[in-house]
Every structure is written in C-alpha cells, then in structure tokens.
N, C-alpha and C positions, 0 to 999 in steps of 0.2 A: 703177898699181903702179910700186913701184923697178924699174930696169932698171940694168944695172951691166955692165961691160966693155968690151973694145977696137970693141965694135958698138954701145953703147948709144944712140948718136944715131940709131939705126936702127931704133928699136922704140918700138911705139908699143903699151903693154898696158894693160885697166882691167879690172877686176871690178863686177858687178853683183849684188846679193843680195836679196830678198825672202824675209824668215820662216828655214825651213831652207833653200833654193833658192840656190845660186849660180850661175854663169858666169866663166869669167875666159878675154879674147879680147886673140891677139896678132897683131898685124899690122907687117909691115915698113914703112919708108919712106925715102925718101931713097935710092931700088933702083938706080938708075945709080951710086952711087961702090960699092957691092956689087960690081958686075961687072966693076970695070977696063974697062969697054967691050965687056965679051963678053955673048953675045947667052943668059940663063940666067938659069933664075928664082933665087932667093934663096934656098936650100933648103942642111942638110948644113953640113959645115965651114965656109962661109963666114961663119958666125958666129962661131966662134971662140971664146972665153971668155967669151963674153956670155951673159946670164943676167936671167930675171926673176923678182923676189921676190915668194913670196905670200904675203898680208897672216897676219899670226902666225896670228887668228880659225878661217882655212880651212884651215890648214896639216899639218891629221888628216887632211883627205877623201882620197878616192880619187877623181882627174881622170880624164875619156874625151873624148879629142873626138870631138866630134858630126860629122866629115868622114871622121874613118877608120875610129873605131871603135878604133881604141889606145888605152890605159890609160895615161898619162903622170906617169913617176915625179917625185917632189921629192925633191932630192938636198940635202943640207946644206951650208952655206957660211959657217961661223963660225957668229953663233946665227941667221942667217935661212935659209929653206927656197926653196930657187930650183926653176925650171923652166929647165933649160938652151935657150936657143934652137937649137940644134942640133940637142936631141931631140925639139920642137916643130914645126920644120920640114924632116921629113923628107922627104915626100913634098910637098907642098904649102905654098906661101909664106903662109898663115893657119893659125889653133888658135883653134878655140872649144872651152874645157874645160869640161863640166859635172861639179859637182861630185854624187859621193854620201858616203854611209857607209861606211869600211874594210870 
C-alpha cells in the first residue's frame, strides 16, 4: 500500500486478499530514528501525519485488528481513504486489520 507523510519511510504496509477475505498489516521500521535515541516503542504521536492508503476496492469495509480488538476508522484525504498511523498504533507498534462488511 501508499504510505504518505512526514513518517512515511517508516512504514512498511501490504494487503492480502482471497475471494471476499481481506487483511491489510502495518509494521514499522527503520525504529531507532523514531526515538531520537529514547528507549520507547513506536506507538501514538510519533507518527505524526503519516498515513496509509487503502486500496480504493476495500475502502467500504469495516477494519478490526486482530491484536486489540478495535475497529479502525478510514478517514478521508483528498479522494483516497487512509488509515492514520497514529490511530494504528496505539497501544502496540503492529495492526493486522481484517476486513468485514459495514
């Protein structure tokens, strides 16, 4: 997937699909220039206006990840539908989304 903002070299996202069946999984990287040197996971504001696009196709579903159990909104951003990294990584520096039906 697109990844876009002042983090975007920091995210590494992809979607997988089979039939109706989706997933879409983000993971950080590149975690040492994150921290300034401070000793914390990658989680919360430190992403900052970073944001990952998802593909137009999935962009109806309703996202859970499969780690928290939260429902993960897609917010608008000109005509593409992002998943802010911020709201991704709240509690946890990964997001496995599976997708359903609104």
């Amino acid at each position: 997937m697109n990844v876009t903002g002042e983090r975007a070299e920091n995210l590494l996202a992809f979607t997988r699909t089979k039939d109706e069946a989706a997933i879409a999984v983000a993971v950080p990287r590149l975690v040492v220039s994150l921290g300034a040197g401070q000793r914390r996971m990658p989680i919360g504001d430190v992403w900052s206006d970073s944001a990952i696009v998802c593909p137009p196709m999935l962009a109806g579903r309703r996202w859970t990840d499969v780690f928290t159990g939260e429902v993960v909104a897609l917010h608008c951003k000109g005509q593409d539908h992002v998943w802010k990294a911020r709201d991704l990584f709240v509690d946890l520096p990964i997001a496995a989304l599976i997708a359903s039906e609104p």
